[in-house]
Steps between C-alpha positions, in 0.01 A plus 500: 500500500571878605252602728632803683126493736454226728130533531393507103567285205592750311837422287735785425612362175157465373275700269358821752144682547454848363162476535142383566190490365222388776160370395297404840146411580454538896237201594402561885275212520778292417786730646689448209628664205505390165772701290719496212858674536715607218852502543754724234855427528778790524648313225376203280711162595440155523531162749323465818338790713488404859174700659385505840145379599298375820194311506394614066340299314604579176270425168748582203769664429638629118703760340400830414378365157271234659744208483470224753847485671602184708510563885527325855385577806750345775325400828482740813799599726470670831450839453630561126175291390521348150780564208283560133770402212447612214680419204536760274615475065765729414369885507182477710404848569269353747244326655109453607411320788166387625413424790271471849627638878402282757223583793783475721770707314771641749481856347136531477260621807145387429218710752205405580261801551486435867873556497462910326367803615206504317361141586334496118780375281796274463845652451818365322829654559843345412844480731776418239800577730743310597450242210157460472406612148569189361190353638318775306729510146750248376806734472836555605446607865789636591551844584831593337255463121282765520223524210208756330143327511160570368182316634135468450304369805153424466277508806134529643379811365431595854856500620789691364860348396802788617852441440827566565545644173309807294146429389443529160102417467182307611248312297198362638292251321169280653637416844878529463694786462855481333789797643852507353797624632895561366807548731750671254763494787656176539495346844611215681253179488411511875295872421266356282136593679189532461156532702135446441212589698248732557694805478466916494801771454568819605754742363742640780692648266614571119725187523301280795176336528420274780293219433266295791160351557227769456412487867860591599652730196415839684670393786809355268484825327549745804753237665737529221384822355893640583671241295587768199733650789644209548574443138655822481737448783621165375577627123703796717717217695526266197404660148159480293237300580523241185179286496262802427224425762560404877091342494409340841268176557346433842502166529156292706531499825651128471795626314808326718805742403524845589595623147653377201670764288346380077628799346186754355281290778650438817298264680395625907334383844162663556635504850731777509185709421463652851351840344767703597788395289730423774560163333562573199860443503485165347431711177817651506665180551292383173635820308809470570484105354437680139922577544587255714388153404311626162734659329850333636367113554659266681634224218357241715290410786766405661573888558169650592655616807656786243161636413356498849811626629614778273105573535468560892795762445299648196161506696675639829662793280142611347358469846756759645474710185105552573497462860818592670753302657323397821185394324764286291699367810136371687424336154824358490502361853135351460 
């Protein structure tokens, strides 16, 4: 079996992913989501397609015309979780998968309002790297197949759904409110996110928007209210800019990483707002992931050490380019 990836299922001689189609309902009382995913091959073709899951219960699964198609889910290894085979007739341009996460799914963060800002409302927010988003979507989750999606989450009406892709419209109906996304550029598994909670934006600048709790977006806003600069230095070091918006999420105060770089919605610590933006170089290092990391991927996660690497020298260059060489030489030796 040719699997190039140690840490995915995935079979290089197999059918591949172009793209998905992601149908979710987001149930907080039971921290779980109920979704259906739509895979479309590159190129119709038949036999088994290995997938990578962990912890899914999965419901059906069919063809893009609504056939049934035969599949097995293998029980759990250590870390790769479960192998879903699917056998596929000759020229299946695809298939529908439906399925449940589990409370305890390894890529999703489930808050309890004591845990945010606010104190009012729960909050969801997903972690798919290293290899994590197969306990969210049955896919190939390996980062050298990178894929389009859409996806329609539907949510309290309270709360809002933001993702690492462009918005395209919400619909609110009794209780529930129903916002869909699409990501025309194709990424690498492990950069599928997404966040809900009780959430308010502010526009820092014609391509930026940060996103927090209510009670902390004003601060957010002024803390990273220089990140256009930083764009600007980065495209001069390493060409355009080529996800459209740099939008930034601050994350609960329970959020456990200091950033995580989901291109159009990097993901950031509430911490490093100290309210005069002398943290704020964990942005740059972000930034210069939409080159480093987002663009050029490492082909497996064997290699991530490339991304963070390549990505240190990246974030030390923009830091020099704003701030001079000593500022960058203290950052460097902190």
């Amino acid at each position: 079996m040719p699997r190039t990836d140690p840490h995915s299922y995935s079979d290089d001689s197999q059918v591949e992913t172009e793209s998905l189609a992601w149908i979710a309902h987001v149930d907080f009382a039971t921290q779980t989501i109920e979704a259906e995913a739509t895979l479309a091959f590159r190129t119709p073709g038949g036999g088994t397609l290995d997938l990578d899951t962990r912890d899914l219960a999965i419901e059906t699964i069919t063809d893009l015309d609504g056939t049934a198609l035969a599949y097995e889910l293998h029980a759990p290894e250590p870390f790769l979780g479960s192998r879903l085979a699917i056998t596929l007739p000759a020229q299946t341009r695809g298939v529908c998968i439906r399925y449940r996460t589990a409370p305890h799914a390894s890529a999703l963060q489930w808050l309890a309002p004591a845990q945010t800002s606010g104190k009012q409302h729960p909050f969801l927010f997903s972690q798919c790297q290293a290899i994590h988003a197969r306990s969210v979507v049955p896919l190939q989750d390996t980062p050298r197949l990178r894929i389009r999606y859409t996806a329609s989450m539907t949510i309290p009406k309270a709360l809002r759904a933001v993702m690492a892709a462009a918005p395209v419209d919400r619909v609110e109906s009794g209780d529930l409110a129903t916002e869909r996304y699409e990501m025309p550029q194709p990424i690498p598994p492990y950069l599928f996110a997404f966040a809900v909670g009780d959430l308010a934006s502010r526009d820092v600048s014609p391509r930026s928007r940060v996103w927090a709790e209510p009670d902390v977006v004003e601060a957010a806003a002024y803390e990273f209210g220089g990140v256009e600069d930083m764009i600007r230095a980065a495209e001069q070091l390493f060409g355009p800019y080529d996800w459209d918006r740099f939008d930034i999420l601050t994350m609960p105060p329970s959020f456990p990483y200091g950033g995580m770089e989901n291109p159009r919605l990097t993901f950031l610590t509430p911490s490093v707002i100290a309210g005069d933006r002398s943290l704020v170089r964990i942005v740059a290092h972000e930034l210069a992931h939409s080159w480093t990391g987002n663009l050029v991927t490492n082909a497996n996660a064997e290699h991530f050490w490339l991304n963070e690497g390549f990505t240190v020298y990246a974030e030390r260059r923009i830091i020099e380019a704003i701030y001079g060489a000593d500022v960058a030489a203290l950052n460097a030796a902190l």
